[in-house]
C-alpha positions as CSV (number, residue, x, y, z in Angstrom):
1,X,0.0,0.0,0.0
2,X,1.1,3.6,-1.0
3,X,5.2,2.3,-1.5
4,X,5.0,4.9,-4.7
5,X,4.6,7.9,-2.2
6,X,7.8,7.2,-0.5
7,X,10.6,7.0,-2.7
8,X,12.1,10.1,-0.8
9,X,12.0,8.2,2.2
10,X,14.1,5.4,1.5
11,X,17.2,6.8,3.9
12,X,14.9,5.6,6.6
13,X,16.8,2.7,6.2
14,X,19.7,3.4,6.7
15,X,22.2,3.8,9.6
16,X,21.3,0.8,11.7
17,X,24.2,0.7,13.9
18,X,23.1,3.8,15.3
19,X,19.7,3.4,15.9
20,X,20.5,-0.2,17.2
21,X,22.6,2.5,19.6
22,X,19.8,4.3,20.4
23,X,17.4,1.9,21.1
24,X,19.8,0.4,23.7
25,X,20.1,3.6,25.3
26,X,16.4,4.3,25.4
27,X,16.0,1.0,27.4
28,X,19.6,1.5,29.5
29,X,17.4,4.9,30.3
30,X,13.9,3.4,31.6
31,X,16.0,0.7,34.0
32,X,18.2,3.1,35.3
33,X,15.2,5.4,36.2
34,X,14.1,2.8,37.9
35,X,17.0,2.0,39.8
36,X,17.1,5.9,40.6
37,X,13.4,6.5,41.8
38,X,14.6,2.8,44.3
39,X,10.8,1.6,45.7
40,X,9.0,4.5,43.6
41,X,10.3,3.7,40.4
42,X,7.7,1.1,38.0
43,X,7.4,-2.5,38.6
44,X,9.7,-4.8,37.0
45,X,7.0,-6.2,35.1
46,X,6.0,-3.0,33.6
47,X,9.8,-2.7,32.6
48,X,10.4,-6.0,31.0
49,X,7.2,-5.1,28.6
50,X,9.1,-1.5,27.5
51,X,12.2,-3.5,27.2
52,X,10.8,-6.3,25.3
53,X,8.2,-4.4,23.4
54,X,10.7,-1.8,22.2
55,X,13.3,-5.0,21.2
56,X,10.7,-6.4,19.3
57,X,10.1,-2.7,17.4
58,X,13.5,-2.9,16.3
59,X,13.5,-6.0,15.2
60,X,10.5,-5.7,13.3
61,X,11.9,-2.4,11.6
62,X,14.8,-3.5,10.6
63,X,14.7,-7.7,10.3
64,X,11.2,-8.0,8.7
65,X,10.4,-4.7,7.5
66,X,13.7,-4.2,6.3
67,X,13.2,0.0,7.2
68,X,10.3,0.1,4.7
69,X,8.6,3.4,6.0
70,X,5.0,2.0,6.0
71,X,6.6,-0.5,8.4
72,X,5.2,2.4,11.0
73,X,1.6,1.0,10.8
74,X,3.1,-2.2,12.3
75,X,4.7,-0.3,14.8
76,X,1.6,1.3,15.8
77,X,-0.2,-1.8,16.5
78,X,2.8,-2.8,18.5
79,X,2.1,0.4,20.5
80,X,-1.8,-0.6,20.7
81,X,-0.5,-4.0,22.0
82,X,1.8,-2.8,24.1
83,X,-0.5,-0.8,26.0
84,X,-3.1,-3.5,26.6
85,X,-0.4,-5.5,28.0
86,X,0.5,-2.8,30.6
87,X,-3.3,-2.3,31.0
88,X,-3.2,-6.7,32.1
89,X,-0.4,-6.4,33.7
90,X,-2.0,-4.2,36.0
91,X,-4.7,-5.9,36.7
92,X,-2.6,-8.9,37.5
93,X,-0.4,-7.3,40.0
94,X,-3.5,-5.6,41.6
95,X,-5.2,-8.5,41.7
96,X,-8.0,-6.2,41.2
97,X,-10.1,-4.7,38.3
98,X,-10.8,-1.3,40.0
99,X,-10.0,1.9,38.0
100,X,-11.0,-0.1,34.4
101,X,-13.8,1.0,32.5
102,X,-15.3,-2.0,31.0
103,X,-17.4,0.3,28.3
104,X,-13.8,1.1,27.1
105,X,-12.6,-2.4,26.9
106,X,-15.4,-3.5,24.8
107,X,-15.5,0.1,22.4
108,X,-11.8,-1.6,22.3
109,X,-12.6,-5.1,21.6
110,X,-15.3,-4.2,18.9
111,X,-12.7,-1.6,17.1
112,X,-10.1,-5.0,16.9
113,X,-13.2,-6.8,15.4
114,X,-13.9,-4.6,13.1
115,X,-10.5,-3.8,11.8
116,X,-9.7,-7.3,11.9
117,X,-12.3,-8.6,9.5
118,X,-10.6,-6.6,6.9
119,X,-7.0,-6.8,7.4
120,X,-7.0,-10.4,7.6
121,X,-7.6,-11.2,4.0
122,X,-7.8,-8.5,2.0
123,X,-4.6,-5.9,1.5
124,X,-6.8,-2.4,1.3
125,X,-5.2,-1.2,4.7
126,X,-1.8,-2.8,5.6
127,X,1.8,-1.9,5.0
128,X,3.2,-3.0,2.0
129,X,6.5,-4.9,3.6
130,X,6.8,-7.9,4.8
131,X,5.6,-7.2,8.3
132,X,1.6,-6.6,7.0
133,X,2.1,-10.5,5.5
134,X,1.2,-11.7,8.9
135,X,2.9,-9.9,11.8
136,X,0.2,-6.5,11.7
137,X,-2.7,-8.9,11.6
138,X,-1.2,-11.2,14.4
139,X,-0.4,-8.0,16.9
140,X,-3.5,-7.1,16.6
141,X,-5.1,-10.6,17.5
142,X,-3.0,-10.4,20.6
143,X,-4.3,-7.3,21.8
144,X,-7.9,-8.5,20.9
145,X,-7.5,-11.6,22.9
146,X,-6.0,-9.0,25.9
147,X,-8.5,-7.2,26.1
148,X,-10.9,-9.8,26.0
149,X,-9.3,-11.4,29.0
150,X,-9.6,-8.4,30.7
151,X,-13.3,-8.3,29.8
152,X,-13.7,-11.7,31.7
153,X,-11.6,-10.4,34.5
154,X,-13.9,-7.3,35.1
155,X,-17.3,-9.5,34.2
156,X,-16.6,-12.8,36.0
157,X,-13.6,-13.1,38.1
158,X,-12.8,-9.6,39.9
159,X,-16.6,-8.1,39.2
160,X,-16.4,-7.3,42.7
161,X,-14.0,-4.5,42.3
162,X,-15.6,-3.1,39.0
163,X,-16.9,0.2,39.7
164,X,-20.0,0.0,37.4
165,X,-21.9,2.9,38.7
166,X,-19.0,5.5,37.5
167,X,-18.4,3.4,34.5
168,X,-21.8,5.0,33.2
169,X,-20.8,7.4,29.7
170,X,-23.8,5.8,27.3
171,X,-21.3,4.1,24.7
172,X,-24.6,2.6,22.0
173,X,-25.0,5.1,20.5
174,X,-21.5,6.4,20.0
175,X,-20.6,3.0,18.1
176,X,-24.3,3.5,16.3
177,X,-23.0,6.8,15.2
178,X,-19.3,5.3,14.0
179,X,-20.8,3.1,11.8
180,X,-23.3,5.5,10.5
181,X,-20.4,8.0,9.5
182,X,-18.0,5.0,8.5
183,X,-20.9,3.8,5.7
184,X,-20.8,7.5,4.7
185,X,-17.0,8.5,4.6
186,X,-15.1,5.1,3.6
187,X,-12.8,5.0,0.9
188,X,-12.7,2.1,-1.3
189,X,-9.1,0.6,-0.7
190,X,-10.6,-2.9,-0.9
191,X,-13.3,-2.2,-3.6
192,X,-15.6,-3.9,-1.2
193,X,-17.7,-1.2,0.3
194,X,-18.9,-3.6,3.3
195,X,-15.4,-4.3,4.6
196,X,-14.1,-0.5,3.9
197,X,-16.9,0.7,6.2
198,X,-16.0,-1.9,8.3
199,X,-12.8,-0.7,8.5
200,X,-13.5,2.5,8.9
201,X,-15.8,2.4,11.6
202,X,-13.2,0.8,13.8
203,X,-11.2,3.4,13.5
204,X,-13.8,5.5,14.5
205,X,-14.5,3.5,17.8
206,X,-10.9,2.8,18.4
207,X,-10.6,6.9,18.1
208,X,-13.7,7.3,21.1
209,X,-13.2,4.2,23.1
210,X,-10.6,6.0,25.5
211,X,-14.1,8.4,26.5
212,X,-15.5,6.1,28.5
213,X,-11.7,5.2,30.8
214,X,-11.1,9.0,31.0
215,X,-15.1,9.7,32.1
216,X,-14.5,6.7,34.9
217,X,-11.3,8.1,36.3
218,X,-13.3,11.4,36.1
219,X,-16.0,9.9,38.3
220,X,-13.8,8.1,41.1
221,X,-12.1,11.3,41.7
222,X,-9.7,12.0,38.3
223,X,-6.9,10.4,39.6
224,X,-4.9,7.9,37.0
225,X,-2.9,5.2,38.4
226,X,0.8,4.7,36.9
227,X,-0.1,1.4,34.4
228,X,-3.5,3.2,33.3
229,X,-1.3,6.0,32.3
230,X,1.4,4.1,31.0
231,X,-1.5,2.3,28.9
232,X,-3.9,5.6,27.8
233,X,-0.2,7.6,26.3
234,X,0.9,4.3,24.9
235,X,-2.9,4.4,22.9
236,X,-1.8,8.1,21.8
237,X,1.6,7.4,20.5
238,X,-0.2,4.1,18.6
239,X,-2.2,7.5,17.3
240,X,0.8,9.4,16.5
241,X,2.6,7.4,14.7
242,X,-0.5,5.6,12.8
243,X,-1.2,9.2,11.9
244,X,1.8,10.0,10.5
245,X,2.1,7.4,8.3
246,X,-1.3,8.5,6.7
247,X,-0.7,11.9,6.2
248,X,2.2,11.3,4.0
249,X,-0.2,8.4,2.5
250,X,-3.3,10.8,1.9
251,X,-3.2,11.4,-1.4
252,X,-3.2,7.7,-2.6
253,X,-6.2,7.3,-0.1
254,X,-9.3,6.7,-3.1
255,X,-12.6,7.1,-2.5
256,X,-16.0,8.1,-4.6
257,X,-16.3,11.4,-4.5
258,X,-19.4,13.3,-3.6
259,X,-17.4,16.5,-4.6
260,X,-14.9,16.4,-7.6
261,X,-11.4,16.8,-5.9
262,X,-12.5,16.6,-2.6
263,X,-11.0,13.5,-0.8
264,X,-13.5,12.6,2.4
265,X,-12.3,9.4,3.3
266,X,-8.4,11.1,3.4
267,X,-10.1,14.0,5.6
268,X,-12.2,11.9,7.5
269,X,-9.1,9.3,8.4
270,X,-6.6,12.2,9.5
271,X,-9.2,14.1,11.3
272,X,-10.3,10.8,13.2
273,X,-6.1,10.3,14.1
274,X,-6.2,14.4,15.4
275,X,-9.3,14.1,17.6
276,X,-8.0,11.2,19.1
277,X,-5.2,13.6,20.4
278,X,-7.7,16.5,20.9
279,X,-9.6,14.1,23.7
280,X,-5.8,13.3,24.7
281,X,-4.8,16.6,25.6
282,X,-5.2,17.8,29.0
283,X,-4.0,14.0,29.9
284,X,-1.1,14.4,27.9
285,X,0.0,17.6,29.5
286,X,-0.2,16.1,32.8
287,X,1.5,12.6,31.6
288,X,4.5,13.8,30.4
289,X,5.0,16.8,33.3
290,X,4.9,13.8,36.0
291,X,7.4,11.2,33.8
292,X,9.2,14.3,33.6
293,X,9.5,15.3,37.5
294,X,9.3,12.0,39.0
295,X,9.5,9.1,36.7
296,X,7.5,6.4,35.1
297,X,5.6,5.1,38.4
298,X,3.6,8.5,38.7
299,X,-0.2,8.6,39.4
300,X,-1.4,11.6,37.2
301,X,-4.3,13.9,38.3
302,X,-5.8,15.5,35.7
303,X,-4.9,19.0,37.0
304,X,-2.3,18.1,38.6
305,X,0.4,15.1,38.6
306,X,2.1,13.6,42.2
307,X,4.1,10.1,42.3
308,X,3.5,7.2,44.7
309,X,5.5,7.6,48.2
């Protein structure tokens, strides 16, 4: 998908010793912040996923994807992953589902779904390396099965500690609405206008289904424990970088016009990616001011931002 568009792009590829340099120094920084916050600094857990998620970046980047810029979109999804498996890994070492929205989790679960019955067999919406043969669509089962474990910790095994009255934003008619404005806006990457809306509206959902964690924390007081943070900025660098990649894609993005020269599904895609970080904002600001001051095991209020003792 798109390779034509990124001829310019090809040094991407190049100097791998130093970003094989810099990914080891990126990792050599998260331990040693831990080592330098001593009982305050995140869970070793939450640092072998960084360590090995960020290993297995690289690896994809340059062993399968061989620097291919559209290898990005993989990356993404390893972000998305990545920050379901902090979101588990929390509520394994909590033992407890408290602080999960469940409405979130299944916006989540339905967006995979969605997304899913696309990717896996037709080519409309992957990269165009190696790594959307099979990796892309197996990262994305992963988080799928995640979060659906997490569904059936919150719903059967810890549904004592799930705080269903503040979990209460209605989230119906939000995916009603996604799939209303997905069959209207789709491009036609597939030529199959079922599985291009499809596709679309899980993007949509993916886009909303943080509302309904950030209106829970809201509810219990706006306070947002260190793994849920960890888990809502890893979702917005997913964004980022997924973003990026279509930007530069845009204009190979086709769709049936309603207006001559007027691209909807291109505006609709990259204006789905930027309200994504509109809803992300005031969290964002707060995120990175407490990694900043006090490291990764910070609890982040959403007007202000103080670390565990």
């Amino acid at each position: 998908l798109f390779r034509s568009l990124f001829p310019r792009l090809d040094n991407l590829s190049r100097h791998r010793k130093q970003d094989t340099m810099f990914a080891a120094k990126l990792i050599s920084m998260i331990q040693s912040s831990s080592a330098a916050k001593g009982a305050s600094g995140p869970s070793k857990q939450v640092l072998t996923a960084y360590s090995l998620f960020l290993g297995m970046m690289f690896t994809v980047y340059h062993f399968v994807a061989n620097g291919e810029f559209s290898s990005i979109l993989t990356i993404a999804v390893m972000f998305q992953c990545l920050a379901c498996a902090l979101l588990t890994i929390s509520i394994l070492t909590k033992g407890n589902v408290s602080g999960i929205s469940a409405r979130a989790l299944q916006l989540e679960a339905l967006s995979f779904t969605f997304r899913l019955s696309s990717t896996t067999w037709l080519n409309g919406y992957l990269p165009v390396d190696a790594s959307g043969d099979f990796l892309f669509q197996a990262v994305d089962v992963c988080s799928l099965l995640l979060v659906l474990f997490m569904l059936y910790r919150v719903y059967v095994t810890d549904r004592r500690s799930y705080q269903q009255e503040q979990d209460s934003l209605p989230t119906h008619s939000v995916v009603l609405i996604c799939i209303l404005l997905a069959g209207l806006l789709h491009a036609d990457m597939n030529n199959r206008p079922l599985f291009d809306t499809l596709w679309m509206a899980g993007l949509f959902i993916g886009v909303v289904s943080v509302l309904p964690q950030l209106w829970l924390n809201h509810q219990a007081g706006g306070v947002i424990d260190s793994c849920m943070s960890h888990y809502i900025a890893m979702l917005a660098v997913s964004r980022i970088l997924s973003g990026i990649f279509m930007w530069y894609a845009r204009e190979a993005i086709t769709n049936e016009f309603w207006i001559e020269g007027v691209n909807h599904a291109s505006h609709a895609i990259l204006g789905a990616h930027a309200l994504h970080l509109v809803f992300l904002a005031d969290f964002g600001y707060n995120y990175v001011k407490a990694v900043a001051n006090k490291g990764l095991n910070c609890q982040i209020e959403m007007h202000d931002a103080s670390c565990f003792v």
